[in-house]
C-alpha positions as a Markdown table, in Angstrom:
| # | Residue | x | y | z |
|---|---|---|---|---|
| 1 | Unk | 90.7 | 101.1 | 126.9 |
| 2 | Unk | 88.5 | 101.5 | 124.1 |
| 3 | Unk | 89.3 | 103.7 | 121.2 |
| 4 | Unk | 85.5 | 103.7 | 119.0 |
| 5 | Unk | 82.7 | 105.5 | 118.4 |
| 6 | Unk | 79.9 | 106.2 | 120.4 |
| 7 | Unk | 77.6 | 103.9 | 118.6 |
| 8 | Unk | 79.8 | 100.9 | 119.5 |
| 9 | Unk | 79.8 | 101.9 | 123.6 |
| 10 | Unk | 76.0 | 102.9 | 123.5 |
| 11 | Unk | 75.7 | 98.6 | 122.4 |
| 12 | Unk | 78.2 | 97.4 | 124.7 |
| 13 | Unk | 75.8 | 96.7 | 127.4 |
| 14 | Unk | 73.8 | 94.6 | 124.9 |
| 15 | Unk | 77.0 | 92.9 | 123.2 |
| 16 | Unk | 79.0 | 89.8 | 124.0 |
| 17 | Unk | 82.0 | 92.2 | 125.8 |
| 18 | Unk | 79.1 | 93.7 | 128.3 |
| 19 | Unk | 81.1 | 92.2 | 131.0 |
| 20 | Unk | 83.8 | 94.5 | 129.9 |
| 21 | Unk | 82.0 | 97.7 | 130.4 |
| 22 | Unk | 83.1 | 98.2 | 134.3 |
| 23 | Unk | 86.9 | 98.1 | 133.1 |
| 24 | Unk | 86.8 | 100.7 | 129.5 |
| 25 | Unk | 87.7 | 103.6 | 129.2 |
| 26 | Unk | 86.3 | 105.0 | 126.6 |
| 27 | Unk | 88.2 | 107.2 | 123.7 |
| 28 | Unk | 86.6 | 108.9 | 121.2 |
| 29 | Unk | 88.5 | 107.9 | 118.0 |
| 30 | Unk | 91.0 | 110.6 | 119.2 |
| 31 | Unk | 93.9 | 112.1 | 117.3 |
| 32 | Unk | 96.3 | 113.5 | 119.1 |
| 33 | Unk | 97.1 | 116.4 | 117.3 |
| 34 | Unk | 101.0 | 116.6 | 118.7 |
| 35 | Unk | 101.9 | 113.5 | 116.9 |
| 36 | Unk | 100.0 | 113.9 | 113.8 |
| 37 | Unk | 100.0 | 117.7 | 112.8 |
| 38 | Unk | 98.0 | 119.0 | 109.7 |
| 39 | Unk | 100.3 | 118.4 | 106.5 |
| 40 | Unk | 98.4 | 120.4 | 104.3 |
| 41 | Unk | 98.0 | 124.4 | 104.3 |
| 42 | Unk | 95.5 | 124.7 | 102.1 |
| 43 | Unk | 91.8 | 122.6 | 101.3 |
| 44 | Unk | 89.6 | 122.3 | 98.2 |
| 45 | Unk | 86.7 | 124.4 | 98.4 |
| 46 | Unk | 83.7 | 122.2 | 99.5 |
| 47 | Unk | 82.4 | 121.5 | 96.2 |
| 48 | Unk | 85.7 | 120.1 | 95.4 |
| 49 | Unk | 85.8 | 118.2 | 98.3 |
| 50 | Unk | 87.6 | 114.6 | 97.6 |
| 51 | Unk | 86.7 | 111.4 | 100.4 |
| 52 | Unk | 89.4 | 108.6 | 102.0 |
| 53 | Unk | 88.3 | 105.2 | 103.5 |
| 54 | Unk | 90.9 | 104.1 | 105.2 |
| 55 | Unk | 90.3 | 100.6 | 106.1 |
| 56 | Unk | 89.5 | 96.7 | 106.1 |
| 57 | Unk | 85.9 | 95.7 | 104.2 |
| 58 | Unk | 84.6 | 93.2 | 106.6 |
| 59 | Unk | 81.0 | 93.0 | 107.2 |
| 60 | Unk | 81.2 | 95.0 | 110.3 |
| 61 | Unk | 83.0 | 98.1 | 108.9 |
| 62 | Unk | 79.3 | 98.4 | 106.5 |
| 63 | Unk | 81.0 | 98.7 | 103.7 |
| 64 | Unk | 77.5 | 98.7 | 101.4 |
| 65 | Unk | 76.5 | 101.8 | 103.5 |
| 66 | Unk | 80.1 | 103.6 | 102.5 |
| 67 | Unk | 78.8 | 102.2 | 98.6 |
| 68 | Unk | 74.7 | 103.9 | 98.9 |
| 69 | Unk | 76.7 | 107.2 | 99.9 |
| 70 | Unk | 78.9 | 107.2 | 96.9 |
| 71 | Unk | 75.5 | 106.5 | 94.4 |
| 72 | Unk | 73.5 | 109.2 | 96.3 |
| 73 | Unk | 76.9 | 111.7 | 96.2 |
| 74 | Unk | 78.3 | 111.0 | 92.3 |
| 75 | Unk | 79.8 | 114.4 | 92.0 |
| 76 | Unk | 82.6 | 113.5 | 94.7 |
| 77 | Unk | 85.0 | 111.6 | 94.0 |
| 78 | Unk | 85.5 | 108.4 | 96.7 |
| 79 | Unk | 88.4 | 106.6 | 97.5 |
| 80 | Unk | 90.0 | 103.6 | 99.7 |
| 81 | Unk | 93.3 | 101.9 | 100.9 |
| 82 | Unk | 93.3 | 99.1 | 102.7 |
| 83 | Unk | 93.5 | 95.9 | 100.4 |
| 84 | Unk | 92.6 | 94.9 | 96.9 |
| 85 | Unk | 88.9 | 94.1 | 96.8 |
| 86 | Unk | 86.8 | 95.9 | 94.2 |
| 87 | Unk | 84.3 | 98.7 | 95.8 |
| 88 | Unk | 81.4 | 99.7 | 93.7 |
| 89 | Unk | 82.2 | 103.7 | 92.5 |
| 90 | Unk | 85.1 | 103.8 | 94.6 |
| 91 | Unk | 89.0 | 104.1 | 93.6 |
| 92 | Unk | 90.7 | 101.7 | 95.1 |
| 93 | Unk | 94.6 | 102.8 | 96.1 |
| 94 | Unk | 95.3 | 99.2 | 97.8 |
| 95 | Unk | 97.8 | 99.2 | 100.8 |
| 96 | Unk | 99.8 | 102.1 | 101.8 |
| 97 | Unk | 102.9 | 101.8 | 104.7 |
| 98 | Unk | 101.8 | 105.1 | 106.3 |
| 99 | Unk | 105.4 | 104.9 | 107.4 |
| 100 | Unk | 106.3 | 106.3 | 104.0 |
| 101 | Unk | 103.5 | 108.7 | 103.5 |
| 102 | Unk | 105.6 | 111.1 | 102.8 |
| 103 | Unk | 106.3 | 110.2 | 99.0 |
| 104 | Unk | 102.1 | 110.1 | 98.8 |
| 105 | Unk | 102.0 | 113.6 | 99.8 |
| 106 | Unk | 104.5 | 114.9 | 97.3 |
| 107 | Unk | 103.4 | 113.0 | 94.4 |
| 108 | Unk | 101.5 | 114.8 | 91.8 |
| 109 | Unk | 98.6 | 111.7 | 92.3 |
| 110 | Unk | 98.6 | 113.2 | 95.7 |
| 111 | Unk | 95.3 | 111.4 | 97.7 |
| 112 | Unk | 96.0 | 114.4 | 100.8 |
């Protein structure tokens, strides 16, 4: 099973895991919605819209492309967890045990 975007499967047949293609099963980032419900009732309006990476910054996540979004967008306001490293116009919230999210979502520093 492969849970990725489309962009990764449309190179699998040119990548190192071609061989793999016949046996995926391709999922579409999915969210099941059962298991992780909407916690929040109500949204920004769109011009108050805030952005979440959630993630690692290896090379292969394109981390610079996240960064030319941020220059070209500087009335949003961009953040990350994941680790420690420094991203360029982006507020870094380090490592968060999703398994305690709850105590994010109530605090008045609230990311969600």
């Amino acid at each position: 099973m492969a849970i990725t975007g489309n962009a990764w499967m449309k190179r699998l047949k040119d990548s190192p895991f071609h061989h793999w293609q016949p046996k995926i099963v391709h999922l579409d980032l999915v969210v099941d919605c059962a298991d992780f419900p909407f916690l929040k009732e109500q949204f920004n309006p769109v011009e108050k819209s805030r952005f979440l990476y959630i993630g690692r910054t290896a090379w292969y996540k394109n981390i610079s492309f996240l960064e030319s979004l941020v220059e070209k967008l500087p009335e949003k306001y961009f953040s990350w967890m994941g680790g420690s490293q420094r991203l360029k116009n982006i507020n870094g919230l380090g490592k968060l045990d999703f398994s305690k999210v709850e105590h994010i979502i109530s605090s008045k520093n609230s990311i969600f």
